[in-house]
KEKE-3310 file (N, C-alpha, C; in steps of 0.2 Angstrom, whole numbers, plus 5000, padded with zeros to 4 digits):
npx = (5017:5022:5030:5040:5051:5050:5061:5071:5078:5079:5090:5099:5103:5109:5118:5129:5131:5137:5149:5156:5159:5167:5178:5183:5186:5195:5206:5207:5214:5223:5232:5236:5252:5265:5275:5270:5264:5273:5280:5269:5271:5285:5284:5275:5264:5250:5245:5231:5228:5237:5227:5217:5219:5227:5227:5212:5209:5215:5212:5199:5191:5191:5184:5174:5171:5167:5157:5148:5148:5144:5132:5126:5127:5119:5107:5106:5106)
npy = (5007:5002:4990:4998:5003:4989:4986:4994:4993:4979:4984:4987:4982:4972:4978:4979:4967:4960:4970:4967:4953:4953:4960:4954:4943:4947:4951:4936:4930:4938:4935:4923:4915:4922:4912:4902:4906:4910:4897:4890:4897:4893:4879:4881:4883:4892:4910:4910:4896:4896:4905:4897:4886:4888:4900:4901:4890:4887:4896:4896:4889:4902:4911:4906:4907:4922:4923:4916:4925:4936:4935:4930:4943:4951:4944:4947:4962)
npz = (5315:5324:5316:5309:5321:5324:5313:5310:5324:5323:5310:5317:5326:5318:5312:5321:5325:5314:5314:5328:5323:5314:5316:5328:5323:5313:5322:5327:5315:5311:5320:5317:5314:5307:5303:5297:5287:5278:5277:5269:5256:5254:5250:5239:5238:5233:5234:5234:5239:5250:5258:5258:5262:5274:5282:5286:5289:5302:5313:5314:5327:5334:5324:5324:5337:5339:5334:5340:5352:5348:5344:5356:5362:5356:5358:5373:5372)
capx = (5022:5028:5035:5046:5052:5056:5063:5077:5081:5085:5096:5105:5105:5111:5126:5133:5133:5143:5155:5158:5161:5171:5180:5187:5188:5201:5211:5211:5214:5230:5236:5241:5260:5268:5281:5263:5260:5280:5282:5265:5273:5288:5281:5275:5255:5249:5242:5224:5230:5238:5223:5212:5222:5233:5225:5206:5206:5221:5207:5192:5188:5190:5181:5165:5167:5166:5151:5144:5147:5143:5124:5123:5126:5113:5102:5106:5101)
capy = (5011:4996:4987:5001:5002:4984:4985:5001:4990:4974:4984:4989:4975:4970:4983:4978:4959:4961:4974:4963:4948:4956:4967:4949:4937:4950:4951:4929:4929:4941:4931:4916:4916:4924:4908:4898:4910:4910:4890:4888:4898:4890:4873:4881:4884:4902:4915:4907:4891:4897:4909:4892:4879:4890:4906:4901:4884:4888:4903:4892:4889:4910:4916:4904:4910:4926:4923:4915:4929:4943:4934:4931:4948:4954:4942:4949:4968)
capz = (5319:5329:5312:5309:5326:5325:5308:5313:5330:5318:5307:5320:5330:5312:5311:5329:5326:5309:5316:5331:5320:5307:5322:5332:5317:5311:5329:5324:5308:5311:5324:5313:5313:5297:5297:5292:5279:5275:5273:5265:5252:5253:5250:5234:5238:5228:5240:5237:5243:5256:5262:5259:5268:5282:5286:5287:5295:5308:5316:5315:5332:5336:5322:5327:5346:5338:5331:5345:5355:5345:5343:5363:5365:5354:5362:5377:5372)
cpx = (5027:5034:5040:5051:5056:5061:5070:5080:5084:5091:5101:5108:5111:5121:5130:5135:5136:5148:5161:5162:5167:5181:5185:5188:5195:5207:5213:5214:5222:5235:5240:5247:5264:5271:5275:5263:5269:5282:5276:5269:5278:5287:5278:5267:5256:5245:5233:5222:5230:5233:5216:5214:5229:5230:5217:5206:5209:5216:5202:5189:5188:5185:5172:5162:5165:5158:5148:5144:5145:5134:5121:5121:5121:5107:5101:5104:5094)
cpy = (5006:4991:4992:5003:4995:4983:4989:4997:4983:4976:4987:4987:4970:4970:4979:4971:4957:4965:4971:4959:4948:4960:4958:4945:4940:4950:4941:4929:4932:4938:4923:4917:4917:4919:4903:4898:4907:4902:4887:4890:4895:4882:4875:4880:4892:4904:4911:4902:4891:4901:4901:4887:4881:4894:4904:4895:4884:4892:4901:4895:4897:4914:4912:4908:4916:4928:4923:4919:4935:4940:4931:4939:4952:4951:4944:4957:4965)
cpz = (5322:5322:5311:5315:5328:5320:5309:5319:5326:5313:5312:5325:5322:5310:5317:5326:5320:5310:5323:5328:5316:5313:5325:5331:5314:5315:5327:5320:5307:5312:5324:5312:5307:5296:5295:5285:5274:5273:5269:5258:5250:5252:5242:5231:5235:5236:5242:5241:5249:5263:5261:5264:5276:5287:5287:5291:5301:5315:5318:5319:5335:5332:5323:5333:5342:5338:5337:5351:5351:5345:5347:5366:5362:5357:5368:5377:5369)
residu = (UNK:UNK:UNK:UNK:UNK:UNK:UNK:UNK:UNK:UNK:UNK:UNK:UNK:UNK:UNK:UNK:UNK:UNK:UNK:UNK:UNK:UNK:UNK:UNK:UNK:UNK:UNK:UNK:UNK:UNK:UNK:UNK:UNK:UNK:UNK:UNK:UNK:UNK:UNK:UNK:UNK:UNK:UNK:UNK:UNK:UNK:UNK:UNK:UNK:UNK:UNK:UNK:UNK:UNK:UNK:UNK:UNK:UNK:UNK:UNK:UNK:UNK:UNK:UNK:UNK:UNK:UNK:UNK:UNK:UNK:UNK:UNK:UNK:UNK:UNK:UNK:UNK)
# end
């Protein structure tokens, strides 16, 4: 009885700390500047490129805190 009890409380300690993370990685990740996006292109980087070398390293340090907060606050329930 007690493993399922913990197993049901992990998945939904599960759900939360992915809906967090995914929830204000997106708020970062928006908030890069379209003229980024706009002179990557223009420079004559492809969309992968650009979403490799503009949009992910730009947000970095937001989408770590993220983390780090989404998996204090489960520590914390």
């Amino acid at each position: 009885a007690t493993f399922n009890s913990a197993l049901a409380s992990g998945i939904v300690m599960g759900i939360m700390i992915i809906h967090l993370i995914s929830s204000l990685s997106d708020d970062v990740i928006r908030a890069v500047p379209d003229s980024q996006r706009k002179a990557a292109f223009d420079l004559g980087m492809t969309h992968g490129e650009t979403i490799k070398n503009i949009v992910i390293p730009s947000p970095m340090p937001g989408i770590i805190s993220a983390s780090l907060l989404a998996h204090r606050r489960a520590l914390g329930e």
